[in-house]
TIVO-2410 file (N, C-alpha, C; in nm, 3 decimals):
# residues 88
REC num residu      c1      c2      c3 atome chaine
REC   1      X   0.080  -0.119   0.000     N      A
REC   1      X   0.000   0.000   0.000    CA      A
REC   1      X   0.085   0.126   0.000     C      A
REC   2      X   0.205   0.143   0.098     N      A
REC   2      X   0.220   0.231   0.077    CA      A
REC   2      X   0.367   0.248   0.028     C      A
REC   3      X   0.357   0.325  -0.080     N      A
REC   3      X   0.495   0.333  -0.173    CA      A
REC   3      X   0.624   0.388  -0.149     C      A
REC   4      X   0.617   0.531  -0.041     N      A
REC   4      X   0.728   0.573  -0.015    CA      A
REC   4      X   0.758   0.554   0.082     C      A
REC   5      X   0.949   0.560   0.097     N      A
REC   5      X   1.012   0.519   0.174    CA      A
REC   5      X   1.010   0.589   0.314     C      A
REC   6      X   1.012   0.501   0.408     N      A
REC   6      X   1.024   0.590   0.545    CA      A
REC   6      X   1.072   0.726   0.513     C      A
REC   7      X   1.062   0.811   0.623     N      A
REC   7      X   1.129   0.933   0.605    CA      A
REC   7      X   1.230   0.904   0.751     C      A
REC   8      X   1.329   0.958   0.742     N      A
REC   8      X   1.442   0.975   0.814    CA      A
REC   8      X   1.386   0.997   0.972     C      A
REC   9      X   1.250   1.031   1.012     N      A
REC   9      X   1.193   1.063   1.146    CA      A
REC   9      X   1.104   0.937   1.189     C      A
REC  10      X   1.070   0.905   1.103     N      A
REC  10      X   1.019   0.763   1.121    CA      A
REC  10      X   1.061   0.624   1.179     C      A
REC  11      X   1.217   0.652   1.118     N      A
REC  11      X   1.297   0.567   1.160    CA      A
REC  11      X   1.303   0.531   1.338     C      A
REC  12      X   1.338   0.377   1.366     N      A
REC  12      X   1.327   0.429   1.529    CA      A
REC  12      X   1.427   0.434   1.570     C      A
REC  13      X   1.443   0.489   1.702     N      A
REC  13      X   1.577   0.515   1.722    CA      A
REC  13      X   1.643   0.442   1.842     C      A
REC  14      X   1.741   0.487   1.839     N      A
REC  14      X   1.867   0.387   1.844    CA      A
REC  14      X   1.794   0.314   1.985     C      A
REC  15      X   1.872   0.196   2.042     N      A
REC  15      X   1.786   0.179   2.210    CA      A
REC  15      X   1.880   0.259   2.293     C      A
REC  16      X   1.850   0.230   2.429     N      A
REC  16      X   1.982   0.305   2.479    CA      A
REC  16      X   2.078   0.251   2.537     C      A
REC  17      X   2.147   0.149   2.531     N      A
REC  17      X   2.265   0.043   2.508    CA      A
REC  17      X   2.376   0.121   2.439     C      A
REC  18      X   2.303   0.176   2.321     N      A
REC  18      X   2.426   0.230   2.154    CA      A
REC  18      X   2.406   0.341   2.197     C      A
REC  19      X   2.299   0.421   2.251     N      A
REC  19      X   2.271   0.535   2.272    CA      A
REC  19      X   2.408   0.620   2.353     C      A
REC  20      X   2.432   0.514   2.478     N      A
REC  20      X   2.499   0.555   2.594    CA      A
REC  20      X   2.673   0.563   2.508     C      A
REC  21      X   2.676   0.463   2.464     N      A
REC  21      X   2.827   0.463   2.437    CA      A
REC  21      X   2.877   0.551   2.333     C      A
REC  22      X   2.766   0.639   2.263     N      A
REC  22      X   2.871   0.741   2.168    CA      A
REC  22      X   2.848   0.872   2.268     C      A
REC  23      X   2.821   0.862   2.416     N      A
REC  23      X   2.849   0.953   2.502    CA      A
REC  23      X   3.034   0.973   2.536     C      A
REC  24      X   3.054   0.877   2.546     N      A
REC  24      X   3.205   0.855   2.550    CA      A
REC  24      X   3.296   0.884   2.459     C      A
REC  25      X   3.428   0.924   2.526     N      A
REC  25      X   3.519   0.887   2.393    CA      A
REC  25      X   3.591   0.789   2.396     C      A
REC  26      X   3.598   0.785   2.273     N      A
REC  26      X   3.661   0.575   2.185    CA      A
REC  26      X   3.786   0.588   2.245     C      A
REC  27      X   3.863   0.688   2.321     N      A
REC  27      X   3.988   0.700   2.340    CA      A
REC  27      X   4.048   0.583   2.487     C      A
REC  28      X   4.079   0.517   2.542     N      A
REC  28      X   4.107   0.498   2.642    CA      A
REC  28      X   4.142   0.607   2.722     C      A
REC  29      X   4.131   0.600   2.846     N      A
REC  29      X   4.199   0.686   2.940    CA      A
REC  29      X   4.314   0.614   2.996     C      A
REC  30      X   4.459   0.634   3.028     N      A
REC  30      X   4.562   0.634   3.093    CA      A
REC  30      X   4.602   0.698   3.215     C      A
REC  31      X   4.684   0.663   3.381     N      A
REC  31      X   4.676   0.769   3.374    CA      A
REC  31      X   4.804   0.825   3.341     C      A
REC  32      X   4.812   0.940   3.376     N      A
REC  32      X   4.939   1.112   3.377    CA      A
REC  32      X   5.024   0.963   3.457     C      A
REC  33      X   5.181   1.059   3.325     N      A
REC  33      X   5.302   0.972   3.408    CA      A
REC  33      X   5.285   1.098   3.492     C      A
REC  34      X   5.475   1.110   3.569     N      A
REC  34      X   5.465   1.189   3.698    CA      A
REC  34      X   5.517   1.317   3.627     C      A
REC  35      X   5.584   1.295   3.490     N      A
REC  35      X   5.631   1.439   3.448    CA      A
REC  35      X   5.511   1.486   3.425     C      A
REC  36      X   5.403   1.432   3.349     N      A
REC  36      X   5.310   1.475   3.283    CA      A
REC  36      X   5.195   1.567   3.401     C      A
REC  37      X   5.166   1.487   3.520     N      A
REC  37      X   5.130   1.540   3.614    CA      A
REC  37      X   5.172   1.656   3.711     C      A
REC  38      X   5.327   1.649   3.627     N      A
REC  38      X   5.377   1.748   3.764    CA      A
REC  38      X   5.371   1.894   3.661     C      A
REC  39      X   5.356   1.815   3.568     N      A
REC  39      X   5.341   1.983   3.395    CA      A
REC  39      X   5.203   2.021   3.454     C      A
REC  40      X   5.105   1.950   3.439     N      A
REC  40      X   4.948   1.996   3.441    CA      A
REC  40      X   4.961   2.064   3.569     C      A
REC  41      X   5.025   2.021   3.690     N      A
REC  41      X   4.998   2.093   3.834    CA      A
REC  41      X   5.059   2.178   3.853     C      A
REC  42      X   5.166   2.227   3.734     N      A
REC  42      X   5.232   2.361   3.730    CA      A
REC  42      X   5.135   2.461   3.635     C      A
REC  43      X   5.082   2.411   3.556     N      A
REC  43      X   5.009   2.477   3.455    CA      A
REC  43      X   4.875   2.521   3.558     C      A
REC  44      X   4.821   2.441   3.655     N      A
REC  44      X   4.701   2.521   3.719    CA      A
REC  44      X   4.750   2.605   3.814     C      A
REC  45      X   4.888   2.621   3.844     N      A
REC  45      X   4.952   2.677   3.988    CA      A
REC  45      X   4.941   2.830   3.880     C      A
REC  46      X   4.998   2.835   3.757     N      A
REC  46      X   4.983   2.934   3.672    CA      A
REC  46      X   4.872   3.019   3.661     C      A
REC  47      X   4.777   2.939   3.625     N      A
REC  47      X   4.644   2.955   3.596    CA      A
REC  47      X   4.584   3.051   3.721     C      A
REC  48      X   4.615   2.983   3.830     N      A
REC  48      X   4.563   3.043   3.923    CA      A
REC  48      X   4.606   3.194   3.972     C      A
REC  49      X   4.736   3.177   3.931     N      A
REC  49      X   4.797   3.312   3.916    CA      A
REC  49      X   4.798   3.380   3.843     C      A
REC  50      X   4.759   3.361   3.737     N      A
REC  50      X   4.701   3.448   3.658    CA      A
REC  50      X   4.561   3.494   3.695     C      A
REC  51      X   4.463   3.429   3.702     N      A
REC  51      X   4.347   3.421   3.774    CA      A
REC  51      X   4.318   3.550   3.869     C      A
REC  52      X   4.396   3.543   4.010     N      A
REC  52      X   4.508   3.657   4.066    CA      A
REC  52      X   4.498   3.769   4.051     C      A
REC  53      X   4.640   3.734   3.974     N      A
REC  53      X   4.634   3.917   3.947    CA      A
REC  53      X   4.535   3.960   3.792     C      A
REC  54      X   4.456   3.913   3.731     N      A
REC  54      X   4.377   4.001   3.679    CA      A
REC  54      X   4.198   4.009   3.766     C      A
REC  55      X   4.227   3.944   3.872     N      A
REC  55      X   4.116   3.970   3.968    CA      A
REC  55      X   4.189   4.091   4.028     C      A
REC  56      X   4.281   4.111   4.073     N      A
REC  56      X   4.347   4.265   4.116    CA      A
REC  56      X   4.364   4.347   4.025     C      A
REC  57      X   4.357   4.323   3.906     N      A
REC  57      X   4.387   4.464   3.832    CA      A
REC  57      X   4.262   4.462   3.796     C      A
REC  58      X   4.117   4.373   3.807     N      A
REC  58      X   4.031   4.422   3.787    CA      A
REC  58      X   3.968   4.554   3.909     C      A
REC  59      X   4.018   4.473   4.007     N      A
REC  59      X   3.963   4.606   4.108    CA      A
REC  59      X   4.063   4.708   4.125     C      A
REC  60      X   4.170   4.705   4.094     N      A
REC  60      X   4.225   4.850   4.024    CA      A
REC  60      X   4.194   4.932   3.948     C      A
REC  61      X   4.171   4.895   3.859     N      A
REC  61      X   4.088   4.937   3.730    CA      A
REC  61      X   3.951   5.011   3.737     C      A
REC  62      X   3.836   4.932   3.836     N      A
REC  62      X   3.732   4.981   3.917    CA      A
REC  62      X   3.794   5.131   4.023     C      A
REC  63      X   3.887   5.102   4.084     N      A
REC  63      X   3.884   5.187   4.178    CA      A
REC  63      X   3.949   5.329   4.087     C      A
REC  64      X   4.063   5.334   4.006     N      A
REC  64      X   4.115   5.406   3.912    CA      A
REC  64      X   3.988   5.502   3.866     C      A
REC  65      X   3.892   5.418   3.804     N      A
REC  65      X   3.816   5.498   3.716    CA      A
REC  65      X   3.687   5.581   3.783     C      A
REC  66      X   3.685   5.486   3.912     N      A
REC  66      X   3.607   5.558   3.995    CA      A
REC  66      X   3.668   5.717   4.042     C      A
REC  67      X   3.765   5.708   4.060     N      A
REC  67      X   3.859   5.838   4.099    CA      A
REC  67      X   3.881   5.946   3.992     C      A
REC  68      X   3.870   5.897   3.868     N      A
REC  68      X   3.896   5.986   3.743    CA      A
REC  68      X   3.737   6.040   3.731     C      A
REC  69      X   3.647   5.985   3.770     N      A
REC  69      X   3.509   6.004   3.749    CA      A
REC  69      X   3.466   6.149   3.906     C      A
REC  70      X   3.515   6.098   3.984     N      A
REC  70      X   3.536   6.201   4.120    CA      A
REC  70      X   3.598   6.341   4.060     C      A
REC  71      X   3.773   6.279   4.013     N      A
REC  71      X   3.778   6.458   3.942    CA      A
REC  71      X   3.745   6.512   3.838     C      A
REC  72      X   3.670   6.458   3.757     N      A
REC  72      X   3.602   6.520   3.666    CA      A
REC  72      X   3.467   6.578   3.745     C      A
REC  73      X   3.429   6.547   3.825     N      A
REC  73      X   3.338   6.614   3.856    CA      A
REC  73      X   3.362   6.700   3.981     C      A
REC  74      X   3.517   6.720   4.027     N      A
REC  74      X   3.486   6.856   4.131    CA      A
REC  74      X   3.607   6.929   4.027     C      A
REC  75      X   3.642   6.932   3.918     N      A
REC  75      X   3.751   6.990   3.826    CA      A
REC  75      X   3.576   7.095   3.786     C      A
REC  76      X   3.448   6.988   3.723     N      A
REC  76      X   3.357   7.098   3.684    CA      A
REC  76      X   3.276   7.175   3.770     C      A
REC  77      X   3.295   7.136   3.933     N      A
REC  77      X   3.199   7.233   4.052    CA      A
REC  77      X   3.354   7.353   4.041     C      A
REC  78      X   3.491   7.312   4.041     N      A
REC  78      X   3.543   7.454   4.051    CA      A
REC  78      X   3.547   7.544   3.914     C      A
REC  79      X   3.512   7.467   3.815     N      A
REC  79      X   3.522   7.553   3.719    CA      A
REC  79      X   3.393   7.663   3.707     C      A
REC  80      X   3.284   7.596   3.789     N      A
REC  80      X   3.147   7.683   3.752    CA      A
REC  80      X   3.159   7.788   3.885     C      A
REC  81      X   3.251   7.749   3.955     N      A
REC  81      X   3.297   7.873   4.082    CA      A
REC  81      X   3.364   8.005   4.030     C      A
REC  82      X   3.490   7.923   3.954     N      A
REC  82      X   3.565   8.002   3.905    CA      A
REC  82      X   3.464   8.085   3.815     C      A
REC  83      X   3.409   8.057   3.742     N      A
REC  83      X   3.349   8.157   3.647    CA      A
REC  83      X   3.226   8.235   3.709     C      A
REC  84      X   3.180   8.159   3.777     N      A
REC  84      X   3.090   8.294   3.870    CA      A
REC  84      X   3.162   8.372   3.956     C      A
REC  85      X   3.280   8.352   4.009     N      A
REC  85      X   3.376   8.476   4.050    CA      A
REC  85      X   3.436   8.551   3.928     C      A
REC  86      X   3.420   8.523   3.806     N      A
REC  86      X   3.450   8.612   3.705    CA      A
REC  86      X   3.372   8.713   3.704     C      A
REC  87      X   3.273   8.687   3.718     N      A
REC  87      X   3.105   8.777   3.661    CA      A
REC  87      X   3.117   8.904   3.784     C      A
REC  88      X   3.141   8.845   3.853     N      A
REC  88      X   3.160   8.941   4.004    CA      A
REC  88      X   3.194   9.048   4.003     C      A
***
């Protein structure tokens, strides 16, 4: 009866046996020799220090601009002084 071929949604799908295992990778895991481990635990000691100091130069940076924002605004209360002691 009916002539055309499944459509690609029709199909059923996989069970979950096959399902589970292309969660993984085909790779084995090994583990870290001791150089290899002692590289990665220098590389996060890094990390973290880096981590660090751009968490401090972020709040440098905050506090900096907060302060440039302060004298720009008493640079313009003395300038509107100064010029009303002009008028004087």
């Amino acid at each position: 009866l009916d002539s055309h071929p499944p459509s690609a949604t029709s199909q059923p799908s996989l069970p979950p046996a096959e399902t589970s295992s292309h969660n993984h990778s085909e790779v084995p895991t090994e583990p870290l020799s001791p150089a290899e481990l002692r590289r990665f635990e220098e590389l996060m000691v890094r990390r973290g220090r880096f981590l660090s100091d751009y968490e401090r130069y972020s709040t440098c940076r905050k506090t900096f601009t907060a302060c440039q924002k302060t004298v720009v605004v008493l640079k313009t209360r003395l300038l509107k002084r100064v010029a009303c002691w002009t008028w004087l």
